[in-house]
N, C-alpha and C positions, 0 to 999 in steps of 0.2 A: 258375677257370682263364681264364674268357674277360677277365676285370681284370688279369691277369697282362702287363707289360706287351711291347707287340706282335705278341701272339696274336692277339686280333679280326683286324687289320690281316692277317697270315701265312693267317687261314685263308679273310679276303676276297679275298684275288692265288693262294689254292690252286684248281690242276683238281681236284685229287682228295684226301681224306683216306684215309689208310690205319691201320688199327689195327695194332698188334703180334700178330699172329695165333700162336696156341697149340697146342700137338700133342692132336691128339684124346685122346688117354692125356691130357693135363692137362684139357681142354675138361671131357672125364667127369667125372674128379675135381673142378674146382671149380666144374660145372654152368653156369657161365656165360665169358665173357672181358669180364673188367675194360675193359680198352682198347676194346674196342670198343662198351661200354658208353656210355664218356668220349666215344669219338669219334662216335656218335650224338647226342652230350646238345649239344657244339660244335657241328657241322656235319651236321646230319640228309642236308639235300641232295645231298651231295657226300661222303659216308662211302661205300666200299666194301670190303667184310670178304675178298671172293671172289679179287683182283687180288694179293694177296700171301701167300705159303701157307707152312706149317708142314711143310719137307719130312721132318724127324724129332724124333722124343721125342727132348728133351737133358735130361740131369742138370739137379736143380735147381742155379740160378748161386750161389746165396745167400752161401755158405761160400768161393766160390772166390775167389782173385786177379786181375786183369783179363785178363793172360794167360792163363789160364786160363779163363777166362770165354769171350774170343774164339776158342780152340782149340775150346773146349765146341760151339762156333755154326758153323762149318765147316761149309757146307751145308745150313745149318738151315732156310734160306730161298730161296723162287724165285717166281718171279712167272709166276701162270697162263698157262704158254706158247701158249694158243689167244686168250690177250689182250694178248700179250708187247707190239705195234706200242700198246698205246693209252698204254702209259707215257713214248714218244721226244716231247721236246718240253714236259713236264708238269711244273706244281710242283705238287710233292708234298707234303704234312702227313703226315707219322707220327707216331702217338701211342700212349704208353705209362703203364700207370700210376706207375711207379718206375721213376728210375734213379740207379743207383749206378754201374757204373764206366762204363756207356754204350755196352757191347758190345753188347747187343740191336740200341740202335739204327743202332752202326754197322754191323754186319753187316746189317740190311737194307736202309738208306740205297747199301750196297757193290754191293746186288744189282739194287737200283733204279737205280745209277745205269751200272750195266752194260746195263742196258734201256733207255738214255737218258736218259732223268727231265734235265729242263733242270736243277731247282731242286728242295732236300729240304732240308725243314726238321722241326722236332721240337716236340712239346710234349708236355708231362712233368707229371704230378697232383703227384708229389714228388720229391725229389731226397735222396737219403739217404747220408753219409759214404761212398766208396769207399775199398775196400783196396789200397791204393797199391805194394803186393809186385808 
């Protein structure tokens, strides 16, 4: 990932990395979260898993169409409101392991950047055909 090009550089001018954080109901189910696996392995320093939160179990996206993907994430996400002020000003890394039509991340990017977040950029393990319905 880190050869991918403009990642090193994105996550050298990043305050903060963020994983894609997961609803406990998933966490359990697949024991660990991918994304913030990736965003340890990038940027040890400057990962924090706690600053962006999984506010409900969603359906899985897998199946759905983008629209419906985004409809699915409504809410899904919010940022540790007792740390809300450290994200006003900050570029931010989010990282996910896949994406397809890109709803995850723009619904978080949506919420970060409602907290201020100067700058939100993304990096992605993979990038898989989305369903264009």
């Amino acid at each position: 990932m880190l050869s991918a090009p403009w990642v090193e550089d994105t996550l050298a001018q990043a305050d903060t990395v963020l994983p894609i954080p997961l609803s406990p109901e998933r966490l359990a189910e697949r024991g660990y979260n991918q994304s913030l696996l990736l965003a340890r392995q990038l940027s040890p320093d400057k990962t924090d898993d706690r600053l962006l939160l999984r506010t409900r179990h969603t359906p899985s996206q897998r199946s759905l169409p983008r629209a419906e993907r985004l409809a699915n994430l409504v809410g899904a996400f919010a940022v540790d409101p007792l740390r809300a002020a450290e994200i006003r000003g900050q570029r931010i890394v989010l990282v996910d392991d896949v994406m397809t039509s890109g709803a995850s991340l723009h619904t978080a990017a949506q919420v970060l950047r409602q907290a201020g977040a100067a700058h939100i950029s993304a990096v992605v393990l993979a990038r898989t055909e989305a369903d264009t319905a």
